[in-house]
Backbone as numpy.savetxt, mean C-alpha at the origin, in Angstrom:
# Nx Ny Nz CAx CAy CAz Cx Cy Cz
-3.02 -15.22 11.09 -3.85 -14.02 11.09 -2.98 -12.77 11.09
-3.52 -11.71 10.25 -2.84 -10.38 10.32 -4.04 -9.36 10.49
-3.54 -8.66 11.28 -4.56 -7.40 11.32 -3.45 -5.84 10.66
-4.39 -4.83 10.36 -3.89 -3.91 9.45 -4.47 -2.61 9.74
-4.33 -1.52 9.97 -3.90 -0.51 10.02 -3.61 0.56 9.45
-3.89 1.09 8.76 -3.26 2.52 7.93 -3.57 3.57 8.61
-2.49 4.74 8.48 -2.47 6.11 8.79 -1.81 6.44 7.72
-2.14 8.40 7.92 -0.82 9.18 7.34 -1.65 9.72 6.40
-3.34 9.24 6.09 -4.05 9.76 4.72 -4.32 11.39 5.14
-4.71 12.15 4.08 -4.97 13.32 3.91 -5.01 14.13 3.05
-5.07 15.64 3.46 -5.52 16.59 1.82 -4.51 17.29 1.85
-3.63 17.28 0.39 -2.64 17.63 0.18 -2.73 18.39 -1.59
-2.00 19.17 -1.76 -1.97 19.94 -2.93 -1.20 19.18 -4.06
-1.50 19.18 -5.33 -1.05 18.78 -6.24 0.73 18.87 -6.44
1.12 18.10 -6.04 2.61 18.04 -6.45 3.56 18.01 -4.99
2.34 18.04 -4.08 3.30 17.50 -3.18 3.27 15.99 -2.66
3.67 15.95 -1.27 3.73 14.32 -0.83 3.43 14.15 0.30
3.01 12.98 0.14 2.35 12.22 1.82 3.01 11.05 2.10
3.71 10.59 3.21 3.78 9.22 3.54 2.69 8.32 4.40
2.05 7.05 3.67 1.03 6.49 4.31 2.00 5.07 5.41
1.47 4.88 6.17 2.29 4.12 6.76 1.05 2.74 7.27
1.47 1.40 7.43 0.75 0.17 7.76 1.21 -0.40 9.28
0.51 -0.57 10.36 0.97 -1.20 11.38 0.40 -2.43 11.01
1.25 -3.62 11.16 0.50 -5.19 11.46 1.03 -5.71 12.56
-0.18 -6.51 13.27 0.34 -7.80 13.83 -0.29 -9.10 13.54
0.64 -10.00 14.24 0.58 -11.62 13.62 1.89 -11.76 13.51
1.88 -13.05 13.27 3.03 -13.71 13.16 3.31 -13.89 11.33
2.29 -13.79 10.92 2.20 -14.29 9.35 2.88 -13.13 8.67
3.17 -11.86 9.53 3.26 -10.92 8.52 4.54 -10.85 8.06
5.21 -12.10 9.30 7.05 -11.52 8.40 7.54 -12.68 7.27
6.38 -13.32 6.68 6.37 -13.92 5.63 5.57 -14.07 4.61
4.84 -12.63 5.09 3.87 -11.95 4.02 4.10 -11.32 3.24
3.90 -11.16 1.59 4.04 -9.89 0.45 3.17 -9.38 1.11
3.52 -8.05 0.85 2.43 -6.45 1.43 2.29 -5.88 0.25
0.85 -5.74 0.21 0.75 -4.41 -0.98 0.03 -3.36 -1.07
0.03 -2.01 -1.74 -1.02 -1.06 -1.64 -2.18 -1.34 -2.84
-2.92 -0.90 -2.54 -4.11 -1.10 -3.32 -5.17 0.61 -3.11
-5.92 0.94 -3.86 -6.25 1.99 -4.25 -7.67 2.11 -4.79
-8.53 2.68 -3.87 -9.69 2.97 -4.83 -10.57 4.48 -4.98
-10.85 4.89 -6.42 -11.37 6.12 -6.11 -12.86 5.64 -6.71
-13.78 7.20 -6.21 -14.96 6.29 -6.36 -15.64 6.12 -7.50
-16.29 5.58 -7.58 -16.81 5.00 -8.75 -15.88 3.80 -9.46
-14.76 3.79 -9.01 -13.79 2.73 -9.77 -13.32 1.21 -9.51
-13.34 0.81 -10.09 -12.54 -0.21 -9.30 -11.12 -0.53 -8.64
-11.19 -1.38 -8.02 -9.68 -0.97 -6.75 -8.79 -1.33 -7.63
-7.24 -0.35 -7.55 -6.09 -0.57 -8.28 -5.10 -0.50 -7.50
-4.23 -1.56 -7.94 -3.18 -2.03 -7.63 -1.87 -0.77 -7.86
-1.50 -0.89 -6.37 -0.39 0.49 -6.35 0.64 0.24 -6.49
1.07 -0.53 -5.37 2.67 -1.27 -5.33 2.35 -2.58 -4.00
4.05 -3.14 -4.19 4.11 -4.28 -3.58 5.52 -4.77 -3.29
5.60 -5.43 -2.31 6.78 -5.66 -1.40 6.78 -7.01 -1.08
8.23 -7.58 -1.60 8.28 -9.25 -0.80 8.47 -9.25 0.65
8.75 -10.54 1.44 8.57 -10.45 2.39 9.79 -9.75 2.88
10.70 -10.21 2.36 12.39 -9.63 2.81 12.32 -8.21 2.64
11.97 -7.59 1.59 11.72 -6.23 1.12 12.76 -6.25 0.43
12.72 -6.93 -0.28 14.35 -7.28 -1.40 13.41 -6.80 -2.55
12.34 -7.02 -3.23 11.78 -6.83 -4.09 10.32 -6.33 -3.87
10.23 -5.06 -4.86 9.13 -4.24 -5.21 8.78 -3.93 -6.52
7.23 -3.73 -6.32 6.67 -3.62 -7.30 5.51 -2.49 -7.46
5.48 -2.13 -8.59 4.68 -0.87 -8.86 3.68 -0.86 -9.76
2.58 -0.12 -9.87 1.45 0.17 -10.77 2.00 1.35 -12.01
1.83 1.34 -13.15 2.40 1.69 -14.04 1.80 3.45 -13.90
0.80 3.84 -12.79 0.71 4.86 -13.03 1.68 5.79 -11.40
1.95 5.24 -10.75 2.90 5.44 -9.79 4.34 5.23 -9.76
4.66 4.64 -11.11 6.00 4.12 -11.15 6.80 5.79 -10.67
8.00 5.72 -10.29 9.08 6.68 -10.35 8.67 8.00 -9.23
7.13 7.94 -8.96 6.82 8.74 -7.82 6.46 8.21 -6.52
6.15 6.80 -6.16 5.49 6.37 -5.10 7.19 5.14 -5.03
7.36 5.07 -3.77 7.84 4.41 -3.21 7.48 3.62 -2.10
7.47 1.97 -2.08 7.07 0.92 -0.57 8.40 0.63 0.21
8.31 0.20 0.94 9.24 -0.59 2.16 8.54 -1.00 3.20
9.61 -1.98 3.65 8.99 -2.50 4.95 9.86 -2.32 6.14
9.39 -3.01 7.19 10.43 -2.86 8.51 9.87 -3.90 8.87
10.37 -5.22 8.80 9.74 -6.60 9.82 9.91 -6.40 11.33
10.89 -5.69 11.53 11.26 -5.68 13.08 10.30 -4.72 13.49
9.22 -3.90 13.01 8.48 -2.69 13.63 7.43 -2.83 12.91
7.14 -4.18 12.29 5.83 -4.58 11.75 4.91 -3.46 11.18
6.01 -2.74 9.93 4.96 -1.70 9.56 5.67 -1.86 7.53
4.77 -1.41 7.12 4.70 -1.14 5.68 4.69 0.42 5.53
5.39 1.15 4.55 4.99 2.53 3.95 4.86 2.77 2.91
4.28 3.74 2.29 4.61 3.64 0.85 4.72 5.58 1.27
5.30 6.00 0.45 6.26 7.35 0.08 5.84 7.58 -1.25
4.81 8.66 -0.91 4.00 9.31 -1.96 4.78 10.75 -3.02
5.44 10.61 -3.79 5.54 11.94 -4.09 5.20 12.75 -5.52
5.32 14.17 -5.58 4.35 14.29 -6.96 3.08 14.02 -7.45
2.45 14.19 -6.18 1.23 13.56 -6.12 -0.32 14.94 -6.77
-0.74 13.76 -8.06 -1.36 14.69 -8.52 -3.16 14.44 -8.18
-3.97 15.03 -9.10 -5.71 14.50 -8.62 -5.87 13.61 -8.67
-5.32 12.53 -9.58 -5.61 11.48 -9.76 -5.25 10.35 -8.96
-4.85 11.08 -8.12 -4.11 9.51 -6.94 -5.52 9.80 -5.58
-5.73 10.96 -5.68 -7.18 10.82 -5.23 -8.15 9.65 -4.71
-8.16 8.76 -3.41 -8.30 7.70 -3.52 -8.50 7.08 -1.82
-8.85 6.34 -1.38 -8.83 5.11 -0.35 -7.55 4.57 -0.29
-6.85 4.20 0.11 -5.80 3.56 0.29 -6.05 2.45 0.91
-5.42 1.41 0.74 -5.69 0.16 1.70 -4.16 -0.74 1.43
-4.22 -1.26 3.24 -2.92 -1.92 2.92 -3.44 -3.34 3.10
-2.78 -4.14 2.10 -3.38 -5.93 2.17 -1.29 -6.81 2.61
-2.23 -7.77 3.38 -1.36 -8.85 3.29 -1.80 -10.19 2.47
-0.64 -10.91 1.90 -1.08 -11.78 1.55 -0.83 -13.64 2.23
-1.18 -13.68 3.04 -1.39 -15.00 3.82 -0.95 -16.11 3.43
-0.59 -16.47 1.71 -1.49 -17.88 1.25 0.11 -18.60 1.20
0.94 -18.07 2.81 2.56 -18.94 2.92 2.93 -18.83 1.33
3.13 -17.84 0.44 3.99 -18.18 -0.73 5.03 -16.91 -1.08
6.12 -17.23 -1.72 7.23 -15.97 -1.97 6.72 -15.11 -3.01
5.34 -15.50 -3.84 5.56 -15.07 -4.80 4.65 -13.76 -4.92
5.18 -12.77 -5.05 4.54 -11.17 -4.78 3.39 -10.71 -6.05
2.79 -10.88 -5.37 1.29 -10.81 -6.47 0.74 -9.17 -6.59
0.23 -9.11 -7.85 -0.17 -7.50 -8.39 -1.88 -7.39 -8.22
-2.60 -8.92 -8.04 -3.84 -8.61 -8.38 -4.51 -8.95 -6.66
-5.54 -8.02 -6.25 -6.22 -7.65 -5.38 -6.39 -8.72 -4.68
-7.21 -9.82 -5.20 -8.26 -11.02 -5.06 -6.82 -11.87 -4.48
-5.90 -11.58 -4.38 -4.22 -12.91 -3.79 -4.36 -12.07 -2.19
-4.97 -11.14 -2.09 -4.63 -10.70 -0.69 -5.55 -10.96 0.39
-5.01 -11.72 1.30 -6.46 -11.94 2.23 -6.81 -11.21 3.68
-5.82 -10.47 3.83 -6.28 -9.26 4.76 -5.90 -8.20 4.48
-6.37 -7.44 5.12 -6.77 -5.75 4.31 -7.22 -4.98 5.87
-6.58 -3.76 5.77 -6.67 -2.59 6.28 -8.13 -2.21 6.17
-8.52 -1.15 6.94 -9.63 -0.31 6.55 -9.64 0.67 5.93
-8.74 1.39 5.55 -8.24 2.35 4.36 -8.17 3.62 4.81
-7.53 4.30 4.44 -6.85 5.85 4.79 -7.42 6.63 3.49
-8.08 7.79 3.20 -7.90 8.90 2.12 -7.51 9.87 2.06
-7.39 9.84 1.08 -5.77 10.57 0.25 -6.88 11.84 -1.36
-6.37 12.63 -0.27 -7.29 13.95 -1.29 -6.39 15.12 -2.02
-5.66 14.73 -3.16 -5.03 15.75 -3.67 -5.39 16.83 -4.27
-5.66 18.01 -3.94 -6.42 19.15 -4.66 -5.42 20.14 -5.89
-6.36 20.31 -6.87 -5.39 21.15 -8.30 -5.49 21.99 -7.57
């Protein structure tokens, strides 16, 4: 079992940055991929970025590449992701997921994650 956490959401001006941050506990989480996930409304949830368990490897959504940054800290059981350049369109729910299912392999699609945060928003104004 993992439980999840987000802070750090808020209203911020176009082009600047927010760091969202994930507390977990459990034991599962230091052999969990972590990932962000994203929804604005009317849309369906999108895949932000993602982190192996080591934090050796990350991964990104093609519309965050080069501005959003993840990491982890196993020893302080937290996830972040490092928002920057942040324009209307990131406008959104945030949610942090773990993925449970004991495997290395760091997954991009929503439906691989089986616990989930309650979500933080993230309001960038032009």
């Amino acid at each position: 079992q993992v439980q999840l956490v987000e802070s750090g959401g808020g209203l911020v001006q176009a082009g600047g940055s927010l760091r969202l941050s994930c507390a977990a506990s459990g034991r599962t989480f230091y052999s969990a991929p972590m990932g962000w996930f994203r929804q604005a409304p009317g849309k369906e949830r999108e895949f932000v970025a993602a982190v192996s368990w080591s934090g050796g490897h990350t991964y990104y959504g093609d519309s965050v590449k080069g501005r959003f940054t993840i990491s982890r800290d196993n020893a302080k059981k937290t996830v972040a992701l490092q928002m920057n350049s942040l324009k209307p369109e990131d406008t959104a729910v945030y949610y942090c997921a773990a993925d449970g299912r004991n495997t290395q392999v760091v997954s991009t699609r929503s439906y691989d994650y089986n616990y989930w945060g309650q979500g933080t928003l993230v309001t960038v104004s032009s």
